[in-house]
MDTraj code that builds the backbone (N, CA, C; nanometers):
import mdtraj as md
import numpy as np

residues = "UNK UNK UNK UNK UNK UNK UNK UNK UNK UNK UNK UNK UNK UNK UNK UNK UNK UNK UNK UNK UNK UNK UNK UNK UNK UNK UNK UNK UNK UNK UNK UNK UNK UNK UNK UNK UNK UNK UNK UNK UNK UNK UNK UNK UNK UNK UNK UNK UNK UNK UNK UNK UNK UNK UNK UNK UNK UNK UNK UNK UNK UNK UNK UNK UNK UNK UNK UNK UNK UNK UNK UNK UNK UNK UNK UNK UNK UNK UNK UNK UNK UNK UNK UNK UNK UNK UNK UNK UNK UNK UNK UNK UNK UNK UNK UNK UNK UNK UNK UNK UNK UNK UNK UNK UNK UNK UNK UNK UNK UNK UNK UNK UNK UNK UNK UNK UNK UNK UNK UNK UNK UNK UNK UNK UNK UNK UNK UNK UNK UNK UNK UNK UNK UNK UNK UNK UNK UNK UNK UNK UNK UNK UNK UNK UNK UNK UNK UNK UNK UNK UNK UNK UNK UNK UNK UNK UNK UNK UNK UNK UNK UNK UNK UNK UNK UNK UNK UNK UNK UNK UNK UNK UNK UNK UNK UNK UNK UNK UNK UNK UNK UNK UNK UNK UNK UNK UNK UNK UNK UNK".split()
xyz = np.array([
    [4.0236, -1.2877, -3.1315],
    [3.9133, -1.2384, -3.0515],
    [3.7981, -1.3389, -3.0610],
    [3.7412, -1.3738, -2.9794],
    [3.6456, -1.4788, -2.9601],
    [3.5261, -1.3953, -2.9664],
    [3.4197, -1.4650, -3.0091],
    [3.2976, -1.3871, -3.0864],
    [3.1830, -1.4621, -3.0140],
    [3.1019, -1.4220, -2.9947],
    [2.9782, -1.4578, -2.8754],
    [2.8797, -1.5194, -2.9384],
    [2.8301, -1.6285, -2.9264],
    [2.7450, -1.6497, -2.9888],
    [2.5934, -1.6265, -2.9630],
    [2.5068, -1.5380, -3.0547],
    [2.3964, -1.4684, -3.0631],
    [2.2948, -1.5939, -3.1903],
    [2.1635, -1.6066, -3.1735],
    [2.0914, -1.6054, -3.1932],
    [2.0492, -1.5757, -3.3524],
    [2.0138, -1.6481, -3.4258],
    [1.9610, -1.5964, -3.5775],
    [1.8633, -1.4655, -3.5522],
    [1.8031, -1.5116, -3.4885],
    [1.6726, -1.3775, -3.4642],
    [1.8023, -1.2792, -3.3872],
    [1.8493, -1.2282, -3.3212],
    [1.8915, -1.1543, -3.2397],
    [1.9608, -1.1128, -3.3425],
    [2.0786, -1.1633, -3.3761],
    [2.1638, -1.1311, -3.5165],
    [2.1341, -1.0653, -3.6219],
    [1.9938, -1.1372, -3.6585],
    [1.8948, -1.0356, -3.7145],
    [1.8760, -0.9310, -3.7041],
    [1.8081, -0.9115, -3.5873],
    [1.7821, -0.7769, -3.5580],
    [1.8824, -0.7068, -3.5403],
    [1.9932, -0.7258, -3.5116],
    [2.1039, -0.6070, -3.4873],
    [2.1142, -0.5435, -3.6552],
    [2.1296, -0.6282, -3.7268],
    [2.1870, -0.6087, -3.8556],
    [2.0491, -0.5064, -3.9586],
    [1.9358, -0.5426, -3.9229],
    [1.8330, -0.4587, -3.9479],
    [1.8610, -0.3207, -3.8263],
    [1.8552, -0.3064, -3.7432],
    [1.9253, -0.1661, -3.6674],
    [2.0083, -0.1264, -3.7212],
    [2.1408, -0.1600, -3.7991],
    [2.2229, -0.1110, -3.8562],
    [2.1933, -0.0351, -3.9975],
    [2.1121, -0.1079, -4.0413],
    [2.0453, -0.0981, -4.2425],
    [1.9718, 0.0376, -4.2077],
    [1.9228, 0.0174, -4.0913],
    [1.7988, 0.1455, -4.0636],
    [1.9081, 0.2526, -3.9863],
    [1.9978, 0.2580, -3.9419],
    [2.1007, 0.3632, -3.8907],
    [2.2148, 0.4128, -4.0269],
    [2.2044, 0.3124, -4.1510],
    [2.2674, 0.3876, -4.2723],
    [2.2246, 0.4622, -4.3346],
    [2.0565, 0.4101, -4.3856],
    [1.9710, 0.5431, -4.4184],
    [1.9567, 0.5585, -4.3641],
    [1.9679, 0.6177, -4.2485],
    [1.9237, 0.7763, -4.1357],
    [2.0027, 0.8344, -4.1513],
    [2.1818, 0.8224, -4.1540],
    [2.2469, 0.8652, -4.0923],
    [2.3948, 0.8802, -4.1852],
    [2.3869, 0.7735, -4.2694],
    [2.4916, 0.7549, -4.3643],
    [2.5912, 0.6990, -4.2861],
    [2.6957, 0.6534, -4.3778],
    [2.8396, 0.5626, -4.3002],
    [2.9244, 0.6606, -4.2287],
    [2.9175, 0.7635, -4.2570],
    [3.0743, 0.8365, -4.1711],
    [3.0040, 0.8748, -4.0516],
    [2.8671, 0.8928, -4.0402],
    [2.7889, 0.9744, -3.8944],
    [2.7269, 0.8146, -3.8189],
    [2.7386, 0.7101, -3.8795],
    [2.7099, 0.6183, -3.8232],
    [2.8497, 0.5690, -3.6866],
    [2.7959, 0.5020, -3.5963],
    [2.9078, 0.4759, -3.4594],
    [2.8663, 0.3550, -3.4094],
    [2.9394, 0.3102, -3.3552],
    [2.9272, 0.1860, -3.2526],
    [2.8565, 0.2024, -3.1226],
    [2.8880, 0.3037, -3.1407],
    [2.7846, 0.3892, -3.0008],
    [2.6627, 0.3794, -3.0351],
    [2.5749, 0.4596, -3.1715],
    [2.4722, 0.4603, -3.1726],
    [2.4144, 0.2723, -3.2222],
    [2.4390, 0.2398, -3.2801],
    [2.4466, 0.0663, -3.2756],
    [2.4295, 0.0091, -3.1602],
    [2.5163, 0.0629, -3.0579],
    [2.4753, -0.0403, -2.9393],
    [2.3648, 0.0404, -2.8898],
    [2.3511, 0.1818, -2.8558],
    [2.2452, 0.1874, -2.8463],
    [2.0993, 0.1417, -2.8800],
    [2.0664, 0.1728, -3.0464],
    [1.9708, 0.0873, -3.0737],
    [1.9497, -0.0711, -3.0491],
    [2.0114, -0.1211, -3.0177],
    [2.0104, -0.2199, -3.0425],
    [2.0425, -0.3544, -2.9137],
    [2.0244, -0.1993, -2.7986],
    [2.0203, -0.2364, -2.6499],
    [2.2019, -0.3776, -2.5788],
    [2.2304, -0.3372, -2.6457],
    [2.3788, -0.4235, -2.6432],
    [2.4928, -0.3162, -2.5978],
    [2.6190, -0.3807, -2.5805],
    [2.7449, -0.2979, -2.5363],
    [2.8418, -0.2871, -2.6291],
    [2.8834, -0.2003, -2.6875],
    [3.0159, -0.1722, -2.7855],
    [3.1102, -0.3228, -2.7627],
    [3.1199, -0.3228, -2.6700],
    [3.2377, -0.4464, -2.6501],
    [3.1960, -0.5985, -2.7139],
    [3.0381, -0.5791, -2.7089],
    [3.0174, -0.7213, -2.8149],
    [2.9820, -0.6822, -2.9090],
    [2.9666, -0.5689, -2.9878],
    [2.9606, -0.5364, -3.1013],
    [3.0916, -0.6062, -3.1831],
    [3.2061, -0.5196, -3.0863],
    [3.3420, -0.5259, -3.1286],
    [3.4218, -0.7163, -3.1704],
    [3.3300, -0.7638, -3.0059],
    [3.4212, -0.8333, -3.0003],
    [3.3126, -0.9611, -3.1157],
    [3.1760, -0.9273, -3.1873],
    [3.1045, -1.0431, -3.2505],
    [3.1412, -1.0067, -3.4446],
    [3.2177, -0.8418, -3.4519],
    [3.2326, -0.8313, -3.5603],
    [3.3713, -0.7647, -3.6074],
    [3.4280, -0.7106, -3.4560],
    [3.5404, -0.6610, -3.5225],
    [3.5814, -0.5359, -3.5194],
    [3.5126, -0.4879, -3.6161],
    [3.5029, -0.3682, -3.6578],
    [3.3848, -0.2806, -3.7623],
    [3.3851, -0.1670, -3.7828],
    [3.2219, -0.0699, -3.8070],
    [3.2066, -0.1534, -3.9365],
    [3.3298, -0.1573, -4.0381],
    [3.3462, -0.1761, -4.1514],
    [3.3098, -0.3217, -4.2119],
    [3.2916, -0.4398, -4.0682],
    [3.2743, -0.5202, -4.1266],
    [3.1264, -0.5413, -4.0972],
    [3.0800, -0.4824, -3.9777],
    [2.9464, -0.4929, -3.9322],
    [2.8508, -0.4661, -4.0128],
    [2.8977, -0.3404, -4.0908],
    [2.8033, -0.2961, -4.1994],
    [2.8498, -0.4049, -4.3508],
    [2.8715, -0.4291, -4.3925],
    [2.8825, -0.5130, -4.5011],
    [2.8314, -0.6441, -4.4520],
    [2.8384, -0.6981, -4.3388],
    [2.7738, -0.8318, -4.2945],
    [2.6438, -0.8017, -4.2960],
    [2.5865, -0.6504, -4.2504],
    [2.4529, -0.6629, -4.2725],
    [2.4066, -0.6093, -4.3654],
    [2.4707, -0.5778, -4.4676],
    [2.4311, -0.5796, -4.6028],
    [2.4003, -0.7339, -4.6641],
    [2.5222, -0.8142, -4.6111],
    [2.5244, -0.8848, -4.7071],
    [2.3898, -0.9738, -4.6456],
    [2.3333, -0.9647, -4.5017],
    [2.2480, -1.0477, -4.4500],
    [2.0853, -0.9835, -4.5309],
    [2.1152, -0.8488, -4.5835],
    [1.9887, -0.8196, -4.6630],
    [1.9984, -0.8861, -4.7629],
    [2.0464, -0.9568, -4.8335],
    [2.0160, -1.0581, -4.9673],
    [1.9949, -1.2199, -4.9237],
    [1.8387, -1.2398, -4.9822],
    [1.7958, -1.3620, -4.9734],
    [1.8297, -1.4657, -5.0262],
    [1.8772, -1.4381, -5.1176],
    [1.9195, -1.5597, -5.2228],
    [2.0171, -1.5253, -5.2402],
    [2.1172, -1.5834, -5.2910],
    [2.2913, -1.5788, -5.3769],
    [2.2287, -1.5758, -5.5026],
    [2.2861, -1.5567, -5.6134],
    [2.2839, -1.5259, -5.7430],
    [2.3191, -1.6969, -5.8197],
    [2.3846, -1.7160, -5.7494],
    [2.4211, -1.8719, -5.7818],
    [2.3548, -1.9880, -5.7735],
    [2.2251, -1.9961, -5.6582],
    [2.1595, -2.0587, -5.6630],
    [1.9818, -2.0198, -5.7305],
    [2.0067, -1.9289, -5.8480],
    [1.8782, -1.8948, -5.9078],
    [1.9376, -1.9777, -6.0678],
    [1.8190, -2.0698, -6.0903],
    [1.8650, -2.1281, -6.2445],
    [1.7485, -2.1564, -6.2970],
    [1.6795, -2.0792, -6.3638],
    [1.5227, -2.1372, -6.4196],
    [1.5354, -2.1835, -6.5294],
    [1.6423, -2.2257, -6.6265],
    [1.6601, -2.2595, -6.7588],
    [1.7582, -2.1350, -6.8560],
    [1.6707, -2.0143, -6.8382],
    [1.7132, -1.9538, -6.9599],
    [1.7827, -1.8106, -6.8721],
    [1.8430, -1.7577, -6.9465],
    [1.9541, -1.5959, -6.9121],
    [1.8013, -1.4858, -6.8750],
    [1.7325, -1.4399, -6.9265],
    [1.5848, -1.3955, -6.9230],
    [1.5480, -1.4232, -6.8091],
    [1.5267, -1.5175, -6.7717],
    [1.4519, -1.6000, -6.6685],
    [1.5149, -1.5412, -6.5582],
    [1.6677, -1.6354, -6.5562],
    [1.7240, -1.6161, -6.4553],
    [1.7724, -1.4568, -6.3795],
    [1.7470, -1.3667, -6.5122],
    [1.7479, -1.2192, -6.4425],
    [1.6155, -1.1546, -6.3886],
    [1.5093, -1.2069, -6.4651],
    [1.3490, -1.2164, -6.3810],
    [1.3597, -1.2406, -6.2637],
    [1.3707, -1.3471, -6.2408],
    [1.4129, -1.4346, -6.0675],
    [1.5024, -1.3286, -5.9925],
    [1.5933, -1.2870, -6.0070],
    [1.7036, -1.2304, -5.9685],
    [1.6197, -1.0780, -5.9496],
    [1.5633, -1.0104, -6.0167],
    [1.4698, -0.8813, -5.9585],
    [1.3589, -0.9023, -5.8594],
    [1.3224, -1.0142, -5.8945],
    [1.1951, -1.0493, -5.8294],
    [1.2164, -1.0953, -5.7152],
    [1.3452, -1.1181, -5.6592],
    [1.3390, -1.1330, -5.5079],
    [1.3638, -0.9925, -5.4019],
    [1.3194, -0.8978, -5.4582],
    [1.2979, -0.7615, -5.3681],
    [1.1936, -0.6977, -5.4381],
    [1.0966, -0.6532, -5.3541],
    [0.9884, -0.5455, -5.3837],
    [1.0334, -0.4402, -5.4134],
    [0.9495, -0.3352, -5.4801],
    [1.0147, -0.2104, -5.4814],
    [0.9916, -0.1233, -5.3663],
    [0.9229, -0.1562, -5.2205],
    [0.9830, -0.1164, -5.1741],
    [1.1433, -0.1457, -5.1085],
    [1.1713, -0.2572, -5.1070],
    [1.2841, -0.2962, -5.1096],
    [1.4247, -0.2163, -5.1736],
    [1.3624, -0.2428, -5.3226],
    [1.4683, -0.1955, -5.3725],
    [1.4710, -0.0345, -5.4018],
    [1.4075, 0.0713, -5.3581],
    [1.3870, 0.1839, -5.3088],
    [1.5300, 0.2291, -5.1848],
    [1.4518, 0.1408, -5.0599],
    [1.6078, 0.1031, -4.9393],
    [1.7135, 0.1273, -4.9954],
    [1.7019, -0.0025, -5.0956],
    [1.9027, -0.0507, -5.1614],
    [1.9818, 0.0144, -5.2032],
    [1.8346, 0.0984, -5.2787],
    [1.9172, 0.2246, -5.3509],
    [1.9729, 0.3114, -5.2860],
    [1.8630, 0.3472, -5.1941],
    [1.9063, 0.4663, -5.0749],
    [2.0132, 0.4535, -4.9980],
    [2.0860, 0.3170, -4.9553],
    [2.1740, 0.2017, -4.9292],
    [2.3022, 0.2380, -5.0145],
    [2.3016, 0.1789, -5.1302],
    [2.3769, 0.2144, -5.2237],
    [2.4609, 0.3834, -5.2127],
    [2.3465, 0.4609, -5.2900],
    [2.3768, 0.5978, -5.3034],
    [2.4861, 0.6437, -5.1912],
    [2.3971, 0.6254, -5.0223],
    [2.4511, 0.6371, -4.8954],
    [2.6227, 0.5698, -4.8989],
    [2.6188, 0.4737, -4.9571],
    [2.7936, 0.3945, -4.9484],
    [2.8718, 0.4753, -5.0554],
    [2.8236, 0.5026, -5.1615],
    [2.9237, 0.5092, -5.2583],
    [3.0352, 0.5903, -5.1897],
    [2.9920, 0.7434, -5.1210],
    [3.1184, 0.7911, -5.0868],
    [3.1908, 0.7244, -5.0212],
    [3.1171, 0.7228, -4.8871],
    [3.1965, 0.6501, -4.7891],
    [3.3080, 0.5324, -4.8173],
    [3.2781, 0.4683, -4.9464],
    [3.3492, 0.3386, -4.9917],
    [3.5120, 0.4116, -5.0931],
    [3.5008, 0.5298, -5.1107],
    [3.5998, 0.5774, -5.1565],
    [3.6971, 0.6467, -5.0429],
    [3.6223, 0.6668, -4.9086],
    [3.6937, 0.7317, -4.8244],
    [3.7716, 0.6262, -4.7612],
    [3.6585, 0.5281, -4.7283],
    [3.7174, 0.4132, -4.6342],
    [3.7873, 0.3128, -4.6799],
    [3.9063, 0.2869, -4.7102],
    [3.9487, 0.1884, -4.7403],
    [3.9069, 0.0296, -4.7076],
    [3.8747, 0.0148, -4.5403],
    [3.8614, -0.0884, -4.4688],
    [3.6973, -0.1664, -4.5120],
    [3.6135, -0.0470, -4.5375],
    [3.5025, -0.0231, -4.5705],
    [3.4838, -0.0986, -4.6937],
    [3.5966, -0.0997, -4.7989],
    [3.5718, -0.0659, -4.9466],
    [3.5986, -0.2170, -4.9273],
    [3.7401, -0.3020, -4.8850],
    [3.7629, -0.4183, -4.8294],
    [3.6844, -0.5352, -4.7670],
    [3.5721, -0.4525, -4.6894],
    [3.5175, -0.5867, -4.6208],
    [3.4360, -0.5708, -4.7242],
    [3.3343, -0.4747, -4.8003],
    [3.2125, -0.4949, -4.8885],
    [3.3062, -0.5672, -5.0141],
    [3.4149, -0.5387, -5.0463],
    [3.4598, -0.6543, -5.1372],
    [3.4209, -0.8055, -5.1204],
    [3.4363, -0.8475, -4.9865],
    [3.5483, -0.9710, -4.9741],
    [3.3996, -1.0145, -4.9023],
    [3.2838, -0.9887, -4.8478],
    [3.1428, -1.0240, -4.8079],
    [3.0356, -1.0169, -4.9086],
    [3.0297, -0.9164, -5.0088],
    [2.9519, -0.8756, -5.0565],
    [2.9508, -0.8953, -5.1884],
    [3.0382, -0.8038, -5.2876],
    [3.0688, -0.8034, -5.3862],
    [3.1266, -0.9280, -5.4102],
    [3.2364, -0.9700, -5.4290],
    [3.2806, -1.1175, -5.4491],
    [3.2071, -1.2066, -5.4904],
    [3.1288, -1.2417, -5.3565],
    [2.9969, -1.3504, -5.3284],
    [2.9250, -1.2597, -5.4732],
    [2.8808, -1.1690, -5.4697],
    [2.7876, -1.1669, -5.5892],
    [2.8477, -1.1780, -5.7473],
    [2.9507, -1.1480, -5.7414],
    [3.0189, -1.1288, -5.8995],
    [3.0565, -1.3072, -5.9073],
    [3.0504, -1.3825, -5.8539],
    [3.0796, -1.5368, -5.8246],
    [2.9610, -1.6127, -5.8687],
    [2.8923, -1.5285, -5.8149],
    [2.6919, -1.5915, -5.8487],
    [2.6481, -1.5596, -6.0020],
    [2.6625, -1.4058, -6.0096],
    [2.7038, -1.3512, -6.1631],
    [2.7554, -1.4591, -6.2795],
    [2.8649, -1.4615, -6.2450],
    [2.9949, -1.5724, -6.2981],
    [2.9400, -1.6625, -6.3571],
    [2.8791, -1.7655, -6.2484],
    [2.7880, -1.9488, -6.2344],
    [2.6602, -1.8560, -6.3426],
    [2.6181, -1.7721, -6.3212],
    [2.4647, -1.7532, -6.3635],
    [2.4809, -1.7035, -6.5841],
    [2.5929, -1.6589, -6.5705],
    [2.6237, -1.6403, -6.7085],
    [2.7156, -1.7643, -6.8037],
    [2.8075, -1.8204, -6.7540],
    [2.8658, -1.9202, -6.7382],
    [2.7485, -2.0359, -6.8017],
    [2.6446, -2.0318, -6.7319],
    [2.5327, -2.1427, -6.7381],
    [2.4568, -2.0584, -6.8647],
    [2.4008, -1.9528, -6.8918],
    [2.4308, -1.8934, -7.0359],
    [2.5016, -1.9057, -7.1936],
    [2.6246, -1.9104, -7.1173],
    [2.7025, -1.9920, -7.2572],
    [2.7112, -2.0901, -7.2704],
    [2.7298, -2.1803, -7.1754],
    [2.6626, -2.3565, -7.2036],
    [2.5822, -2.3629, -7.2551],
    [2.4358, -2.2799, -7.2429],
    [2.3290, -2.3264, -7.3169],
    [2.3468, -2.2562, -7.4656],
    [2.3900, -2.1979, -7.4915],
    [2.4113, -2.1008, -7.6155],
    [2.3468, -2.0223, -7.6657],
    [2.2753, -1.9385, -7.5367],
    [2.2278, -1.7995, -7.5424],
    [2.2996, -1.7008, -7.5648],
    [2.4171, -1.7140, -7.5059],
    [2.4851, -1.5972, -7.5023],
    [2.6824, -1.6651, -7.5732],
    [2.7184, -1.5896, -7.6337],
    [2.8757, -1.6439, -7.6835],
    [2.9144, -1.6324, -7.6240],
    [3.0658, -1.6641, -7.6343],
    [3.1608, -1.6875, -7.4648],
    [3.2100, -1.5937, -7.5368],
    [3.2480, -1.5148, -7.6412],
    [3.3382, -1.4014, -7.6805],
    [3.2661, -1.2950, -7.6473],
    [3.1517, -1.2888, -7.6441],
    [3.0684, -1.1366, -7.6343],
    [3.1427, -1.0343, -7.5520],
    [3.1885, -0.9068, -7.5944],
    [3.2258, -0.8247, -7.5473],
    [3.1407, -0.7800, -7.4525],
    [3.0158, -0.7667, -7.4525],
    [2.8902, -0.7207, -7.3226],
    [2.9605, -0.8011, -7.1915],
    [2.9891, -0.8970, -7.2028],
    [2.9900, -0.9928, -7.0786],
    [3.1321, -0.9529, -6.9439],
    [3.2277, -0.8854, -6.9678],
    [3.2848, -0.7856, -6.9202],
    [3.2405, -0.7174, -6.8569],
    [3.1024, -0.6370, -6.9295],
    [3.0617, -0.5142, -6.8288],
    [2.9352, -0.5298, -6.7528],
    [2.8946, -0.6449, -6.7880],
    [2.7559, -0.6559, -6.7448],
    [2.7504, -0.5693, -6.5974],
    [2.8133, -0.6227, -6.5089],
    [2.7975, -0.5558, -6.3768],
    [2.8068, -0.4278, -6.3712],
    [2.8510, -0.3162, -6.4485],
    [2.8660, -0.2110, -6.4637],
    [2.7520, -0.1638, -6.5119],
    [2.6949, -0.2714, -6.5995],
    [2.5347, -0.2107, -6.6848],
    [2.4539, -0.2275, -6.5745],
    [2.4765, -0.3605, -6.4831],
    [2.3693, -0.3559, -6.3779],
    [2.3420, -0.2631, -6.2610],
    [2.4925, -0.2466, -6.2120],
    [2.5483, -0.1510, -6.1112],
    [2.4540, -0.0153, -6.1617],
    [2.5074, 0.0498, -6.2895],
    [2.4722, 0.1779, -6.3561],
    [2.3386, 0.2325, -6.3571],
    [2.2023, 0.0866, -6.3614],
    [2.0845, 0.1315, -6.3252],
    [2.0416, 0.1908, -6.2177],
    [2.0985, 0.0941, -6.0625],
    [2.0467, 0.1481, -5.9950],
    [2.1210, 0.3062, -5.9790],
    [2.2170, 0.3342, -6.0270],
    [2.2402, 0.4773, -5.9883],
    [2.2365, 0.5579, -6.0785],
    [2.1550, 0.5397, -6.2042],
    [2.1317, 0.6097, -6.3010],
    [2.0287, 0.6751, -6.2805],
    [1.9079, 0.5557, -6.2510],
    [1.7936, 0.6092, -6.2437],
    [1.7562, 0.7408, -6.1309],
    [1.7916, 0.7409, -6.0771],
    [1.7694, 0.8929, -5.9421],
    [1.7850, 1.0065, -6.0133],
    [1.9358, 0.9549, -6.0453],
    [1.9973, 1.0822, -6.1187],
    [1.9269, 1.1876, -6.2600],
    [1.9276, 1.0935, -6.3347],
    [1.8561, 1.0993, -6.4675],
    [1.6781, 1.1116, -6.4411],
    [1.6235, 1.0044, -6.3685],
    [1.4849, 1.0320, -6.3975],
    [1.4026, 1.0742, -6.2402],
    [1.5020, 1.1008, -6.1196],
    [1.4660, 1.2043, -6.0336],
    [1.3804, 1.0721, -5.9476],
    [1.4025, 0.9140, -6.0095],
    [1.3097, 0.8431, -5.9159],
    [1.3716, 0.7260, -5.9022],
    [1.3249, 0.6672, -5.8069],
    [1.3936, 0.5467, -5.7577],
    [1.3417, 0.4161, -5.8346],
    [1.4887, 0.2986, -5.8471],
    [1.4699, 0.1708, -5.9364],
    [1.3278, 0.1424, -5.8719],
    [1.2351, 0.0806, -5.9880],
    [1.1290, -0.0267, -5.9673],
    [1.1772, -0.1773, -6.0407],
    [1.0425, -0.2788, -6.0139],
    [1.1125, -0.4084, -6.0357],
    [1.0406, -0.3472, -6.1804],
    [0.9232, -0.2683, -6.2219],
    [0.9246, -0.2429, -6.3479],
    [1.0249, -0.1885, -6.4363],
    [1.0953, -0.0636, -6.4061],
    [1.2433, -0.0391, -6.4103],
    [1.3096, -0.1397, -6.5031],
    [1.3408, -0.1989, -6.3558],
    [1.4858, -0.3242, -6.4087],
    [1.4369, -0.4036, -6.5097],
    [1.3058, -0.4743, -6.4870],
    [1.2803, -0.5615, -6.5943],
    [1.3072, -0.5263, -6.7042],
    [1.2339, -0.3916, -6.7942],
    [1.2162, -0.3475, -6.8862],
    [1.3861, -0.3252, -6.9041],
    [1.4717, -0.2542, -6.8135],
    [1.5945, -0.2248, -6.8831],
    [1.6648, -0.3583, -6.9243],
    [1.6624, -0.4802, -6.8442],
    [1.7413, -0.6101, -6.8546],
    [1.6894, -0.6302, -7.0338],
    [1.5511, -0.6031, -7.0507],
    [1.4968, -0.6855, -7.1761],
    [1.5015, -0.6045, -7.2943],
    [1.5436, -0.4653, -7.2471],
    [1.5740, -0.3682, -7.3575],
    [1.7254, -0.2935, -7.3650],
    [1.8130, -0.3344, -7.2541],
    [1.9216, -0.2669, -7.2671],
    [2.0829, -0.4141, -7.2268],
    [2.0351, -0.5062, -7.1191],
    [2.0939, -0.6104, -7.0969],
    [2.0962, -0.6877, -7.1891],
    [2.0104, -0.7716, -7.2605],
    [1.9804, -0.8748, -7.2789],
    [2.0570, -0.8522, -7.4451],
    [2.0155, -0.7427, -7.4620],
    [2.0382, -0.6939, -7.6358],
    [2.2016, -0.6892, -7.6037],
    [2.2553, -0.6098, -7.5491],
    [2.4090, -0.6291, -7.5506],
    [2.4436, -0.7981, -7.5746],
    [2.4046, -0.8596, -7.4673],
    [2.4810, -1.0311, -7.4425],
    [2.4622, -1.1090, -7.5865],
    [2.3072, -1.0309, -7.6406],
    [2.3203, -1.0795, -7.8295],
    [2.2009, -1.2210, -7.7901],
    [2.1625, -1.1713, -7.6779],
    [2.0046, -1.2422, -7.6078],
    [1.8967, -1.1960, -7.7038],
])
top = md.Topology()
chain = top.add_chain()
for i, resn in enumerate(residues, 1):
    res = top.add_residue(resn, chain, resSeq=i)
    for name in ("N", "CA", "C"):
        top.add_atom(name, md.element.get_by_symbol(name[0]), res)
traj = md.Trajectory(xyz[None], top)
C-alpha cells in the first residue's frame, strides 16, 4: 500500500487529534471515523498513510516523545534519569498517565495493538534504557551483576501506575525525581 506523503506539521497534527481522541474516549470507543473526522481527512488516507487503528495510535504515541532515551548522556546514572524526567512537564506527564492507564486494557485485548506499541514504542525505549545503563556500568556506578537491573523498567513502569492508585494523584516530575533518588537509584547500589 503506498502511503501519501503529508507534511511534518500536518502529521503532527493528526497524531495530536488522535492523543486527544484517547483521553476522551479510550482505545476500544476510539474509530477511524472519528479520526478522520477530527482531523478533516478521509478514512482511506488514514488507512492507506498508516495501515491500521493499531498502528496509528502507537505512531502517535511514539511521536509524543521528544527525545529517545539513548541520546540523553550527562555523565552520571542520576543525571541521566534527571534529564530523562525533565523532558515532560507535569502537565505532560499527567496526559501520559491518563494515556497509559487508558491503554493498559485495551493492550491486553488487542493483540495487534499490544504488537505495534511493542515494535514502535516499547522496543525503541527499552534499547535507549539498555545504551543509558550499559553506559552506567562502564563507568562503575552501577555492577553489571546487580540484580535491580532486570527490573528496572518494571520499577519505572510501576510509578506511573502506582501513584493514582495508591496516592489518588497523578505522577509529578517531583514524584519521579524523589522516587528515582530514593527507590531507583538505591536498588542499582547508586
Amino acid at each position: 500500500m503506498a502511503r501519501t506523503r503529508l507534511t511534518p506539521e500536518r502529521e503532527d497534527e493528526m497524531y495530536a487529534a488522535v492523543l486527544d481522541l484517547l483521553r476522551e474516549v479510550g482505545y476500544d470507543a476510539l474509530t477511524m471515523d472519528a479520526v478522520a473526522a477530527r482531523t478533516r481527512s478521509s478514512k482511506a488516507t488514514l488507512y492507506r498513510q498508516w495501515g491500521s487503528k493499531p498502528e496509528l495510535v502507537a505512531k502517535a504515541l511514539r511521536s509524543n516523545k521528544p527525545v529517545s532515551l539513548d541520546e540523553i548522556d550527562t555523565g552520571s546514572l542520576r543525571g541521566d534519569f534527571h534529564a530523562m524526567l525533565g523532558r515532560a512537564d507535569d502537565c505532560q506527564m499527567e496526559k501520559d498517565s491518563a494515556l497509559i492507564r487508558g491503554l493498559s486494557q485495551a493492550v491486553h485485548d488487542n493483540p495487534d495493538l499490544r504488537e505495534a506499541l511493542r515494535e514502535l514504542l516499547i522496543e525503541p525505549e527499552m534499547n535507549g534504557l539498555d545504551q543509558l545503563l550499559r553506559r552506567a556500568v562502564d563507568r562503575g556506578e552501577v555492577r553489571p551483576d546487580s540484580p535491580a537491573l532486570k527490573y528496572l523498567p518494571h520499577m519505572l513502569i510501576g510509578a506511573f501506575a502506582a501513584r493514582q492508585l495508591v496516592d489518588d494523584r497523578s505522577v509529578d516530575q517531583a514524584f519521579l525525581l524523589d522516587y528515582v533518588d530514593s527507590v531507583v537509584l538505591p536498588a542499582l547500589g547508586v
